[in-house]
Wavefront OBJ file of the C-alpha trace (Angstrom):
o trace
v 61.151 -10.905 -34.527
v 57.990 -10.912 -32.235
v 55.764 -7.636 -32.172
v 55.803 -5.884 -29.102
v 53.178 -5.452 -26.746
v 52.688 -2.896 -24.195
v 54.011 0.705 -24.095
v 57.439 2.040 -25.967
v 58.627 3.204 -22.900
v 62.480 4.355 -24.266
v 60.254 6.701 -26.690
v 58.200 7.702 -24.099
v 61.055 9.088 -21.877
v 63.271 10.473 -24.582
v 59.666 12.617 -25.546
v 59.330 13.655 -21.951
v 62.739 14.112 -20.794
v 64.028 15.796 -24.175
v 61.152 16.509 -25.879
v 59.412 18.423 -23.257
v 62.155 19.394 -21.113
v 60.462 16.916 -17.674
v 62.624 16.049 -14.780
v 62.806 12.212 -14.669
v 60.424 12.951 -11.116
v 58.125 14.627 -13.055
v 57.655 12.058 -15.667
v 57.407 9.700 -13.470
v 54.504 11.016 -11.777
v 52.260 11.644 -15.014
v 50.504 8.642 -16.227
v 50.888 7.768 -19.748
v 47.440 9.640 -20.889
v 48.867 12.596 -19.369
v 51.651 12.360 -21.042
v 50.216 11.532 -24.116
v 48.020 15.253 -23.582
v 50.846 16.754 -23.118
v 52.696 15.139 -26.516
v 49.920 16.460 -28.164
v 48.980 13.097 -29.689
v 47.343 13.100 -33.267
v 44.471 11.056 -33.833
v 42.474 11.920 -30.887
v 38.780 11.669 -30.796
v 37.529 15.238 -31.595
v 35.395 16.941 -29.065
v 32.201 16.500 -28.404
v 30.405 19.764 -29.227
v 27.132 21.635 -29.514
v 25.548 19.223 -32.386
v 27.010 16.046 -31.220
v 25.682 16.982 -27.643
v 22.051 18.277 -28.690
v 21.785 14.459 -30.888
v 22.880 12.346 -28.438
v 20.171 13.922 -25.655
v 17.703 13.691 -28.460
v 18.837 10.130 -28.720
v 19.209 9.021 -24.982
v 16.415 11.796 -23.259
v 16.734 11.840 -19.318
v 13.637 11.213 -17.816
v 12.634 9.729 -14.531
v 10.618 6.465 -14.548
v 7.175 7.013 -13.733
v 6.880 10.922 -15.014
v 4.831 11.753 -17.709
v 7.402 13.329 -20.287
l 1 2 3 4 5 6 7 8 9 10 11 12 13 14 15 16 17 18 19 20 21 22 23 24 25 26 27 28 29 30 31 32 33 34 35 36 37 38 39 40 41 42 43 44 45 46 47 48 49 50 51 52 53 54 55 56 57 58 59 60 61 62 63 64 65 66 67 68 69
């Protein structure tokens, strides 16, 4: 058996039609990250907050070339 490539779309439908109750027009319309949001997929990236923000502009500092910073 060869591995499959590409989306699951029969699980995708049976979590958006069943699982969250969508009209087959309204799952058609959402894009897969949307849907995926809306899943509440696990594994996510966390959020970028107040430390991670404040490091990376200490790390990558906007300045304009030629300005005396």
């Amino acid at each position: 058996m060869t591995a499959q490539k590409g989306l699951d779309w029969p699980a995708m439908m049976r979590a958006g039609l069943k699982g969250l109750g969508l009209t087959p027009a309204d799952f058609w319309a959402l894009t897969p990250a949307e849907l995926q949001l809306m899943l509440g997929t696990t594994g996510a990236q966390a959020p970028l907050l107040n430390d991670g923000l404040s490091a990376l502009m200490a790390a990558y500092p906007d300045t304009s070339e030629g300005s005396k910073k």
